[in-house]
C-alpha positions in Angstrom: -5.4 13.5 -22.4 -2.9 14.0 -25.1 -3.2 17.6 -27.1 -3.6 17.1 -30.7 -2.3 19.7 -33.5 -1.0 20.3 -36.8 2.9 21.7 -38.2 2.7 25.0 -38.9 6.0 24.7 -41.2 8.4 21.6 -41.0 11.0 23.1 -42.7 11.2 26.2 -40.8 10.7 23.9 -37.5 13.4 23.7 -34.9 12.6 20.4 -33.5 13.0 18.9 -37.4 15.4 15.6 -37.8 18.4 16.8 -38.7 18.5 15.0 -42.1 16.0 16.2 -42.9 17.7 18.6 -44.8 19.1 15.3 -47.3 15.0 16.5 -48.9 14.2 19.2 -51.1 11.3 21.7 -49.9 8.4 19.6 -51.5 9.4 16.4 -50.2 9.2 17.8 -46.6 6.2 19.5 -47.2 5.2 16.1 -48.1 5.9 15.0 -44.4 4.0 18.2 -42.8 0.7 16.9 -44.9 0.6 13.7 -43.6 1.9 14.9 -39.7 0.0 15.0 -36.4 1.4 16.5 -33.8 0.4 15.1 -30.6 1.5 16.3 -26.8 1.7 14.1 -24.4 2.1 14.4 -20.1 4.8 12.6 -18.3 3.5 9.2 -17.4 1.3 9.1 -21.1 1.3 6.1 -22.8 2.2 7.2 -26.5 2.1 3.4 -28.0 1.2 0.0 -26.7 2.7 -3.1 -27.0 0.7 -5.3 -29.3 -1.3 -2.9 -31.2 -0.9 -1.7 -35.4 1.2 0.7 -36.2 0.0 2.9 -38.5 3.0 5.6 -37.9 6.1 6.4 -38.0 6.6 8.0 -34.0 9.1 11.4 -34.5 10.4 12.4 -30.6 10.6 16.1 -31.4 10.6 17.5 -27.2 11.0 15.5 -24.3 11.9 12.3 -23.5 10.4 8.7 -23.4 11.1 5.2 -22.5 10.6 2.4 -24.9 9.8 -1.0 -22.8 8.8 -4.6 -22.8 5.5 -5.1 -20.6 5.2 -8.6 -18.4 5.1 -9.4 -15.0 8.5 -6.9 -14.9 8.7 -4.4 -17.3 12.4 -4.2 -18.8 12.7 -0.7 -20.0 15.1 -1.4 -23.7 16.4 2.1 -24.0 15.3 5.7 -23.4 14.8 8.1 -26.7 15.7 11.2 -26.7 14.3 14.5 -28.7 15.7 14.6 -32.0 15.2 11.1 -32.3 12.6 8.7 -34.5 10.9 6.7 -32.1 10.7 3.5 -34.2 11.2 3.2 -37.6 11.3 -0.7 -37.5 7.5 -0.9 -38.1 7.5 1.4 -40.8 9.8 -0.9 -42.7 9.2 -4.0 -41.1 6.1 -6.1 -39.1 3.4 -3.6 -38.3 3.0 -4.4 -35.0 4.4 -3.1 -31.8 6.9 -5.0 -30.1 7.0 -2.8 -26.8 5.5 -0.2 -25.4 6.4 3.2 -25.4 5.6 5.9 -22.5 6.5 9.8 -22.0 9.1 10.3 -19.2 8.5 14.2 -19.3 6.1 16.3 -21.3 6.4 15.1 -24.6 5.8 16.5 -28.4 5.7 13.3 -31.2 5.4 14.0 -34.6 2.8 11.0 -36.2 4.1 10.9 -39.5 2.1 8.2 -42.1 4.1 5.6 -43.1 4.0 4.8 -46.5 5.0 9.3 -46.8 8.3 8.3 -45.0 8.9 4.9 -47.5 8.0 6.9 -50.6 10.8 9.3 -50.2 13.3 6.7 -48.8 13.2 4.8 -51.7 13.2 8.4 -53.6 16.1 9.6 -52.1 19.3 7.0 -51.5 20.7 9.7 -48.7 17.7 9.8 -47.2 17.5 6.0 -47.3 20.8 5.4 -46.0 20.2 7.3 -42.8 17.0 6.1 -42.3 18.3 2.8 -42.7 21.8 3.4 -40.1 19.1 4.5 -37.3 17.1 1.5 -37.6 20.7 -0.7 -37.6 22.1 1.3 -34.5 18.9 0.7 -32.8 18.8 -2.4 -33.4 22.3 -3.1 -32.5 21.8 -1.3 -29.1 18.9 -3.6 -28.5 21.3 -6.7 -29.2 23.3 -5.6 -26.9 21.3 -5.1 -24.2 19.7 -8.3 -24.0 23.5 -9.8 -24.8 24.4 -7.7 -21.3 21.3 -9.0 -19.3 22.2 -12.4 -19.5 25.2 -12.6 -19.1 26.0 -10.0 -16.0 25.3 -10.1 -12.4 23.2 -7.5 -10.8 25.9 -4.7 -10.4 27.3 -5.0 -13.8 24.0 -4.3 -15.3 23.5 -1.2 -12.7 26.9 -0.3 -13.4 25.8 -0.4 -16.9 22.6 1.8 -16.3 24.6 4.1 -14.6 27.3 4.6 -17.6 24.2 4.8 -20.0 22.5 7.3 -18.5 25.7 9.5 -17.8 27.3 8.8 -21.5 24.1 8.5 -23.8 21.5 10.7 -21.8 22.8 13.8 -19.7 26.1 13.9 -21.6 27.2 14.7 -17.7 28.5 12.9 -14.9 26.3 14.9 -13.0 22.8 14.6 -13.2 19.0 14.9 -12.3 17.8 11.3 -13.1 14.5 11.5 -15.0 13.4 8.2 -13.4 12.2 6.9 -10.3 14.1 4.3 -8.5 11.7 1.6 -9.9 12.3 2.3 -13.6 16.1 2.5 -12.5 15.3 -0.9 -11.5 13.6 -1.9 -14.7 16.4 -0.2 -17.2 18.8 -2.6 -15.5 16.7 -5.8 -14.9 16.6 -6.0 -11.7 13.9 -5.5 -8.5 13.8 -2.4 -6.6 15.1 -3.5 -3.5 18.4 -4.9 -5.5 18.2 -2.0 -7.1 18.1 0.6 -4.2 20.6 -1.9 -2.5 23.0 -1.8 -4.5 22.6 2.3 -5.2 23.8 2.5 -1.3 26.7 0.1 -1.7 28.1 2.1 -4.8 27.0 4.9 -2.7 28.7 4.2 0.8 32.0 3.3 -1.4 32.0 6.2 -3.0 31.6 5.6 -6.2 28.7 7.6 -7.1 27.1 10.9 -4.8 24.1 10.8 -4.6 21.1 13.4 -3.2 17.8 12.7 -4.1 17.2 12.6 -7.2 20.5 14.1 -8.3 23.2 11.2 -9.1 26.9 12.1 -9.5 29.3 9.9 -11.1 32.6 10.5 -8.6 34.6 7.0 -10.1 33.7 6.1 -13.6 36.4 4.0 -13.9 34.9 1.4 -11.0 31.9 1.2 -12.8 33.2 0.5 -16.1 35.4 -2.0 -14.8 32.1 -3.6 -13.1 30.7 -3.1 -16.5 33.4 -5.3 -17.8 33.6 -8.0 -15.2 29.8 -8.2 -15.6 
């Protein structure tokens, strides 16, 4: 069960967003008034598709997949700390769209909402940032739907692959956070394609892998099976 506390000081915290420094001491403390600070296991669910949203979600440790639930989840993207969660129900419908879920242990932030508006529309910097994260989010989102229907199975692992080397570990080498399955669901696909195609790039050498380390060994095969889709 997830682990409820308060800030002790959100201007002094190391886990803050980093623009958070646009705001002046009150306006933060502001933000540490209304916060919750919840921690949450690996496997937690931390919002579910369908309910109100009542927050804005701050990733402050850890990291966590946002998905779409069906009869085959499709996992959107993975968030990492240093991140806001969403942002688009603060602004926007105040429902949730997907599902969010803690892919290691996991410290969010539960800032009220209408805290986080009040000094957006106080403070145009503040706004403006606010405003590019929700417009690269949902650009990325575009994107990825764009990618899922229009490439074949190995473009979109290719694809998986790149993201999780570029965008996540920063590394072409790497301990994947995810099991094979939710490999399978980040690139819309079953498991067995998934795992499949794993040992083809595998046996031709284009990625090592042991486990659950991955190693990228020629990048530029999978982006060109990126590109062919």
């Amino acid at each position: 069960m997830p682990k409820i506390s308060k800030p002790v000081s959100c201007v002094k915290c190391p886990y803050k967003w980093e623009y958070l420094n646009l705001l002046n001491d009150e306006d933060v403390n502001s933000i540490q008034n209304s916060c919750t600070i919840i921690h949450f296991k690996k496997g937690e669910t931390i919002c579910k598709q369908g309910t109100d949203a009542t927050h804005a979600l701050y990733l402050a440790k850890g990291m966590v997949k946002l998905y779409i639930e069906g009869k085959k989840n499709l996992i959107l993207k993975l968030i990492k700390a240093g991140e806001y969660i969403d942002l688009q129900t603060v602004f926007g419908e105040k429902t949730y769209k997907y599902s969010v879920a803690a892919m290691e242990d996991t410290m969010v932030c539960m800032i009220g909402s209408n805290i986080l508006k009040g000094l957006a529309l106080n403070n145009i910097e503040y706004l403006f940032e606010i405003t590019k994260a929700i417009s690269n989010s949902g650009n990325y989102i575009f994107k990825k739907i764009s990618d899922i229907s229009r490439k074949q199975l190995r473009g979109r692992l290719a694809d998986a692959l790149i993201y999780l080397s570029e965008e996540i570990y920063e590394s072409d080498s790497f301990d994947i956070g995810m099991t094979r399955k939710e490999l399978a669901e980040i690139s819309s696909m079953s498991m067995e394609n998934a795992v499949r195609i794993l040992s083809e790039f595998k046996n031709d050498k284009i990625i090592g892998i042991n486990g659950k380390k991955f190693k990228i060994l020629q990048k530029d095969i999978l982006m060109k099976l990126s590109d062919i889709g």
